[in-house]
N, C-alpha and C positions, 0 to 999 in steps of 0.2 A: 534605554529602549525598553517597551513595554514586550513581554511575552503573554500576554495574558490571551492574544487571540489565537493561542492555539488550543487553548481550553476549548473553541468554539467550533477548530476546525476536528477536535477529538471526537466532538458527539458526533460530524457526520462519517464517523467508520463503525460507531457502533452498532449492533442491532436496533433498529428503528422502531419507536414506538411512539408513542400519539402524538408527540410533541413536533416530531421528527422535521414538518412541514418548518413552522416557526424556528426550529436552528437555523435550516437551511437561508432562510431568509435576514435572520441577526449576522450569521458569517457571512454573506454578500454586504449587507451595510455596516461591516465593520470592517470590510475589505475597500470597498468602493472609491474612497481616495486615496487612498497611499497607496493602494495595489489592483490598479483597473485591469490587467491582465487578468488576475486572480478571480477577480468579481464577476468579470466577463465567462469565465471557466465555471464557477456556479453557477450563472444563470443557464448556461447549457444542462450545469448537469440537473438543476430542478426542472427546468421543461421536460427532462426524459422521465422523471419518476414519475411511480403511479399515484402520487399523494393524497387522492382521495380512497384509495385503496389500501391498508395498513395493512394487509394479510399478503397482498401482492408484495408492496413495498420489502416488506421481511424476506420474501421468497426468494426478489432480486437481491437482495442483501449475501442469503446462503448460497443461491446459483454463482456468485459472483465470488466466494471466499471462503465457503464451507465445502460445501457437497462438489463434486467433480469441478473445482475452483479452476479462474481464469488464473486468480493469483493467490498469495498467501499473505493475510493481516501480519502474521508473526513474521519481521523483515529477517530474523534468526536465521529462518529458513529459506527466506526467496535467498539469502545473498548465500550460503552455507549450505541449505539441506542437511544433513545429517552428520555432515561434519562435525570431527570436534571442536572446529572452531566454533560451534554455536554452543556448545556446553560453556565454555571461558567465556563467551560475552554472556551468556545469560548469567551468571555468577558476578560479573562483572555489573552488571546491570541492577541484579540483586543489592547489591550495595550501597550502590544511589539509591536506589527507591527508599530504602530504607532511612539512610540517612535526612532524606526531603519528604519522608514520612507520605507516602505517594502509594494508595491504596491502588495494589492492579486486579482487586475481585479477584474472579472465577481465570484470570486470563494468565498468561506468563508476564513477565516483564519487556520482554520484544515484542509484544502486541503492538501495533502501531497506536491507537488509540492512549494507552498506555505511556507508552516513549511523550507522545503529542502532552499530554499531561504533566511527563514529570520537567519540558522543558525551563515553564517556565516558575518551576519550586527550585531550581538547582541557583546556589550560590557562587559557588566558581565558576565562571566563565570559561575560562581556558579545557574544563569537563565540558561544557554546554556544547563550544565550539568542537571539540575534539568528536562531539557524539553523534553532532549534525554534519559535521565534515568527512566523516570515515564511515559512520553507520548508517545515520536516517537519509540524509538527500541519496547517499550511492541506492541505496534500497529502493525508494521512491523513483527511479530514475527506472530500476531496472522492474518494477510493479509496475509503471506505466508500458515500456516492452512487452509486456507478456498480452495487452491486448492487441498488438499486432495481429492482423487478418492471417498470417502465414505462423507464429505461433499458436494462437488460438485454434486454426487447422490441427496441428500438432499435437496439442491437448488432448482435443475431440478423438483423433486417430488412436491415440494411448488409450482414452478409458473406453473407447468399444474394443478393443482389442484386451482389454480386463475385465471387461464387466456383459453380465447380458444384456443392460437395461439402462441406455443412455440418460440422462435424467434431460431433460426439452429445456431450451434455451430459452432466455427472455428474448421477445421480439426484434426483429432489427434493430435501430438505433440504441433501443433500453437496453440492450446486451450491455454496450460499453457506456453507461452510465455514468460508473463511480471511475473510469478513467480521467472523466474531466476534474472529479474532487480531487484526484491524484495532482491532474496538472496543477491545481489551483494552488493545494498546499507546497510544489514544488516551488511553484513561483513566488511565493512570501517566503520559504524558503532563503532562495536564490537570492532575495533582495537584500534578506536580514543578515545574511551571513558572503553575503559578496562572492557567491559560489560560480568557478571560472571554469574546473574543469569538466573536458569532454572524452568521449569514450568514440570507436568506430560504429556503423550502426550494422556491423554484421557481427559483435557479438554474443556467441553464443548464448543461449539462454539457461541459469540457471537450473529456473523453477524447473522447467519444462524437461532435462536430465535429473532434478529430484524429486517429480513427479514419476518421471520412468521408473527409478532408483526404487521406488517407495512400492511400485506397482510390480516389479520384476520380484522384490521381497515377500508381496503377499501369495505369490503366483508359485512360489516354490525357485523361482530360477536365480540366477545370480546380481544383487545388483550393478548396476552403472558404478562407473565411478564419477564423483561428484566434485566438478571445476571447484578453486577456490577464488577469493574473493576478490575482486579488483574494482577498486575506485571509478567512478565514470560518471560522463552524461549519456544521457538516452533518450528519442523520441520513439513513443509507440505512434499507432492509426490516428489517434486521436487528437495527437498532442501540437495540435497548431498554436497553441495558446501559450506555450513554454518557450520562452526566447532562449537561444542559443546565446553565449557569448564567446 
């Protein structure tokens, strides 16, 4: 089995630049038949972007993952926050890159885009499977959660109650944009690795007690404490496109 198309679905988490338009569209026709779920989930998610707008495009990019984030690219932290568990995977993670010789730039190695990259340089399988099994689909699963209408309320409530100056949302539908690349990459996923299990859909949210945690820290007052990790399936708002098994 080929991994090479996750090379493809890496560019669309990175910051977007000129090309951005032309990824989006090589990952749809390199999805298209073995994975019409998937390909269906991109065509949603480029009708939302601003593609003729590359300063837009970028803004949604940081609205979505940088600056008062729906979610966190680093899976470290959405499944961990500041847990030590995220220290030992990233050490742990340091290791493969290294040995697959898997350049992660300016980023950590639990970057997602990162992760997407060193799948398909890894030689052992039995790593491959163990890293998509336990790390990247549970993450993935629980990064689509976090666009739920009743988290994303939750969010918004934490950073006005931190900050003076709400940063403005992307427009209705374009808010949850890159929730559909999420589905999309979940679904190849799902296919490639015959991924069965499911999680309840009232649980808790991570990010959203280590966004508290992180914000209750800069605030002076005491952090949260911060759930540990558990395996799962998860639909967010978005995620019609993500088949349950």
């Amino acid at each position: 089995m080929s991994f090479a198309r996750y090379e493809l679905l890496a560019l669309l988490f990175t910051h977007p630049g000129s090309g951005f338009d032309e990824a989006v569209s090589l990952a749809i026709a390199a999805h298209v038949d073995r994975y019409p779920h998937a390909a269906l989930a991109l065509e949603k998610f480029r009708r939302l972007l601003p593609t003729r707008d590359l300063l837009a495009l970028q803004e949604l990019h940081t609205r979505t993952f940088d600056i008062q984030p729906i979610t966190s690219l680093d899976i470290g932290y959405t499944l961990f926050g500041e847990d030590y568990k995220r220290g030992a995977l990233l050490a742990g993670l340091s290791g493969e890159h290294k040995r697959a010789e898997n350049d992660c730039g300016s980023e950590l190695g639990d970057h997602l885009p990162n992760l997407l990259r060193l799948l398909p340089k890894l030689t052992d399988t039995s790593v491959r499977d163990e890293l998509v099994r336990v790390i990247l689909a549970p993450a993935v699963r629980e990064m689509i959660r976090e666009f739920g209408p009743e988290r994303m309320a939750k969010k918004e409530e934490l950073y006005k109650k931190h900050h003076k100056t709400l940063i403005e949302a992307a427009s209705g539908e374009m808010r949850t944009a890159y929730c559909h690349a999420l589905e999309a990459l979940y679904e190849v996923l799902r296919e490639d690795f015959e991924l069965k299990v499911s999680l309840p859909l009232d649980q808790e949210s991570k990010f959203v007690g280590s966004v508290g945690a992180e914000l209750g820290i800069e605030s002076g007052a005491a952090p949260n404490s911060l759930p540990g990790f558990a395996a799962g399936d998860s639909r967010g708002s978005c995620s019609s496109n993500v088949r349950g098994t």
